[in-house]
C-alpha positions as CSV (number, residue, x, y, z in Angstrom):
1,X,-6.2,70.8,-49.9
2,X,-7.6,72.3,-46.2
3,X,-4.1,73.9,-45.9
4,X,-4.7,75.9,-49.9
5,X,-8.2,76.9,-48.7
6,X,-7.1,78.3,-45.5
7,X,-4.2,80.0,-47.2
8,X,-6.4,81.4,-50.7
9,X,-9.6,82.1,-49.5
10,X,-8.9,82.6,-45.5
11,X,-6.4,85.6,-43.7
12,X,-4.0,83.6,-41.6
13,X,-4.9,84.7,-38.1
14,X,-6.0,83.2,-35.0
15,X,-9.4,82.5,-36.2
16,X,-7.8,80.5,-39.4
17,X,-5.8,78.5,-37.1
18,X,-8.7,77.5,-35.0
19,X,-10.6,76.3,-37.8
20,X,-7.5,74.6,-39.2
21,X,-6.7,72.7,-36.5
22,X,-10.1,71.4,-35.8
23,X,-10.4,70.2,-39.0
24,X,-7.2,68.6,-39.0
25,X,-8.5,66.8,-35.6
26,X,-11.3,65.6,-37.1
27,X,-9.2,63.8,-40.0
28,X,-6.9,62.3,-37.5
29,X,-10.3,61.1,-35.6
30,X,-11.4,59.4,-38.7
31,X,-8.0,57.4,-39.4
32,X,-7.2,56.5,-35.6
33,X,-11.1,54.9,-35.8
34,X,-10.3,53.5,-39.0
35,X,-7.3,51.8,-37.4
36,X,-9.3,50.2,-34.8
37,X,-11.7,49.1,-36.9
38,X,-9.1,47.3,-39.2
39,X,-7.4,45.8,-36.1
40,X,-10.9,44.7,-34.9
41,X,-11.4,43.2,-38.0
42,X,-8.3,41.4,-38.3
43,X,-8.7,40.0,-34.9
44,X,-12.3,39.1,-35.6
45,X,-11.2,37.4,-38.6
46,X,-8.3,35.5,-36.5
47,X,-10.4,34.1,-33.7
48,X,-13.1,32.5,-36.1
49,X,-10.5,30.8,-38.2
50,X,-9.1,29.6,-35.0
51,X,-12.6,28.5,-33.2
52,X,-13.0,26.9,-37.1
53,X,-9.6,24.9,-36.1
54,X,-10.7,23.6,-33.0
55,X,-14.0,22.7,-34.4
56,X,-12.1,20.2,-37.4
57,X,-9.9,19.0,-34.3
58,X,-12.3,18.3,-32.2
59,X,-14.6,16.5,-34.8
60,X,-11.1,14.8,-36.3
61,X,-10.3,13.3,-32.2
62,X,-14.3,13.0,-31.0
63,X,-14.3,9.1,-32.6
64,X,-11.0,8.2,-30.4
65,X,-12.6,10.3,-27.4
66,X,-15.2,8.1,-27.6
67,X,-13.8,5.3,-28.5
68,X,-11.6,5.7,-25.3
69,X,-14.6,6.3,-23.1
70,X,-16.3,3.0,-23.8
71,X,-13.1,1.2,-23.4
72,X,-12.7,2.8,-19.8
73,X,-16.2,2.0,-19.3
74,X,-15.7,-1.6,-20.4
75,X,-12.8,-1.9,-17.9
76,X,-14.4,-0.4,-14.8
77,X,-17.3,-3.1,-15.2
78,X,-14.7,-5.7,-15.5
79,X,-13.1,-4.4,-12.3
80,X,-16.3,-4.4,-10.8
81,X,-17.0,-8.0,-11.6
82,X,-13.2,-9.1,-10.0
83,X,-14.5,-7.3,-6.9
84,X,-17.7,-9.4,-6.7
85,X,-15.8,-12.3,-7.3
86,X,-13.3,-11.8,-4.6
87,X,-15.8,-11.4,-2.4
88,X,-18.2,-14.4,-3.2
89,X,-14.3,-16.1,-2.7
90,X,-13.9,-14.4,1.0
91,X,-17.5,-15.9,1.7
92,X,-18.8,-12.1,2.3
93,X,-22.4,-11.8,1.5
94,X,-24.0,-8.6,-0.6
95,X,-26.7,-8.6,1.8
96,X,-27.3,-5.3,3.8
97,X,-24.6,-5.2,6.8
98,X,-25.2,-3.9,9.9
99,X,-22.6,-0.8,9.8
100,X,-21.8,-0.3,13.5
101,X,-20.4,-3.6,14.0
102,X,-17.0,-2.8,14.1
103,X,-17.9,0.1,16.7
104,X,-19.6,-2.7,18.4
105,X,-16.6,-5.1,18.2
106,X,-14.6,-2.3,19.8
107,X,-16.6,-1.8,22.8
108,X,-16.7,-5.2,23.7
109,X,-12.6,-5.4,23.9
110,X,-12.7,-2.3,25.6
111,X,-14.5,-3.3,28.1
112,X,-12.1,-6.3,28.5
113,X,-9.1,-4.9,28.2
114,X,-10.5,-2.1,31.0
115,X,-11.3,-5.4,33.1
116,X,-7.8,-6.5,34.5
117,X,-9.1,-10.0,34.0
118,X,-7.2,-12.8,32.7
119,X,-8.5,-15.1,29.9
120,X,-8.1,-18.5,29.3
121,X,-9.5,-22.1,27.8
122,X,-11.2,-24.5,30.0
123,X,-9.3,-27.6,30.2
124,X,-11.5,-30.5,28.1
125,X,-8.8,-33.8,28.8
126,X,-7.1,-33.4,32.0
127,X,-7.1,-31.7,34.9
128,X,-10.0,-28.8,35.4
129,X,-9.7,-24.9,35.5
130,X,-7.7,-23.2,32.4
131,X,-5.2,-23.6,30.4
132,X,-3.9,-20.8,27.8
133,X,-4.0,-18.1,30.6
134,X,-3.3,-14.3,29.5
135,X,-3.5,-11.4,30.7
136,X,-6.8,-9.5,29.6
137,X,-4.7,-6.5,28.1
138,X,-2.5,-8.7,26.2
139,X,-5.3,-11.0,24.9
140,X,-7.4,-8.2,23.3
141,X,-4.5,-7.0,21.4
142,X,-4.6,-10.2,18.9
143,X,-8.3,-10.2,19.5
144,X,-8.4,-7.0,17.6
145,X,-7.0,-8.0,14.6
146,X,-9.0,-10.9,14.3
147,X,-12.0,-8.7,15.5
148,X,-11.9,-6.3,12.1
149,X,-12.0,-9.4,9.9
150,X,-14.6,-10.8,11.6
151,X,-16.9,-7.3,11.3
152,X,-16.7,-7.4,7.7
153,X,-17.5,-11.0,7.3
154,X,-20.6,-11.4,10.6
155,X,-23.8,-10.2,9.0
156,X,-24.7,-9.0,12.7
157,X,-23.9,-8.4,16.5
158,X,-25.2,-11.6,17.4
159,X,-22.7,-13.6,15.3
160,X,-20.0,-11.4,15.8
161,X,-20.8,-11.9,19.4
162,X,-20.6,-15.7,19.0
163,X,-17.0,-15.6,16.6
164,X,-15.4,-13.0,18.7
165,X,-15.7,-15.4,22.0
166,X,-14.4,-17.9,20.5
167,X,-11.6,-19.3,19.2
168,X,-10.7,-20.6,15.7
169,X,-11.1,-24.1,16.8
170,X,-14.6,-23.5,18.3
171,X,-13.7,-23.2,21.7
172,X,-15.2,-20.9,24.0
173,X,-12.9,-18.5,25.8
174,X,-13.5,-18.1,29.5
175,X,-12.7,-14.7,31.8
176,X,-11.5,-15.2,35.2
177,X,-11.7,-11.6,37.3
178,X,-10.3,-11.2,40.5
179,X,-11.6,-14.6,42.9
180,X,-14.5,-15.3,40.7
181,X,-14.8,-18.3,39.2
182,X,-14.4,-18.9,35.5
183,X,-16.9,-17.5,33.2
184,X,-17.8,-17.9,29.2
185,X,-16.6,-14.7,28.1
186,X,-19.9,-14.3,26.1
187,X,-22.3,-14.7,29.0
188,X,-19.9,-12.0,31.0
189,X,-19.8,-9.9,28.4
190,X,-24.3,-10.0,28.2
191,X,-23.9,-9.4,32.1
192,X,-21.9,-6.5,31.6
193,X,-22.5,-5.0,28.3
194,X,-25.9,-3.1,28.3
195,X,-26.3,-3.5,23.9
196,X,-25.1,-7.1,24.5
197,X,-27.6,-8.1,27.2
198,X,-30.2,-7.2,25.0
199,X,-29.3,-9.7,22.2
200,X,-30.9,-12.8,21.3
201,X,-29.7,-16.4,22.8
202,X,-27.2,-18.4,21.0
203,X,-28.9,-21.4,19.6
204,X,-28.3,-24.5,21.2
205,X,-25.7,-27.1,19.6
């Protein structure tokens, strides 16, 4: 119809083909912005029916969510429970530890080991002087083992003291350096170990 009126009522010259042509960019203006409003549209309408999808999912699997939640909560308790248990079983107490003990336990077969002593058990039957005799080296190796078990279960330096000079049948282990006569490894170790010295006295038996 723009192309009749410019060719009835409008000479086609160079002023015709201006106005032609900017009239024919608006009309292609309008439709491309049509178009993208239509494709906006159409995508609008996709995403809400999919957001309305997840929302009947998510109410359809919230029950067994849930439901699994509590159950995982349930078991966690239970687990916790077990580990009291075990504990109680290993003797352990839930009274506050003293948390450097193993750093103490450490230091104290260090300095041992750094010695060059020998250690032994005083003979209780026959004969006097030791028997049992190692090298100091060689006797804080299985010491150490023993020494991580018994910071978790000593509730502080004192009685890890007391266990770790010790052996499993009560008897106290004795450190021989150089020409001196045979010590208790405990009272060596309170001549010689600065934190040690300061500790309290074992209580008499």
């Amino acid at each position: 119809m723009c192309i009749f009126f410019f060719e009835r009522r409008l000479p086609w010259n160079g002023a015709t083909v201006l106005a032609y042509s900017i009239v024919m960019y608006k009309h292609i203006c309008l439709g491309f912005a049509f178009v993208v409003v239509l494709v906006f549209g159409w995508m609008l309408n996709d995403f809400r029916r999919d957001l309305k999808q997840s929302a009947r999912t998510l109410n359809e699997k919230l029950p067994v969510i849930l439901e699994n939640t509590k159950s995982s909560t349930e078991t966690l308790k239970d687990l916790a429970k077990d580990i009291r248990a075990l504990r109680d079983l290993a003797g352990v107490s839930n009274e506050t530890r003293d948390r450097s003990l193993v750093t103490y336990a450490d230091e104290l077969l260090d300095l041992v080991e750094g010695s060059g002593a020998e250690i032994g058990l005083k003979k209780k039957l026959i004969g006097s002087g030791l028997k049992e005799i190692v090298p100091a080296d060689e006797w804080t190796t299985g010491a150490r083992k023993e020494a991580l078990w018994l910071s978790f279960r000593a509730k502080s330096k004192r009685e890890l003291l007391e266990r770790m000079t010790k052996n499993r049948f009560g008897s106290d282990w004795y450190i021989v350096v150089g020409d001196d006569p045979p010590q208790k490894l405990a009272d060596w170790l309170r001549e010689n170990h600065e934190e040690t010295a300061q500790l309290p006295e074992p209580t008499p038996e």
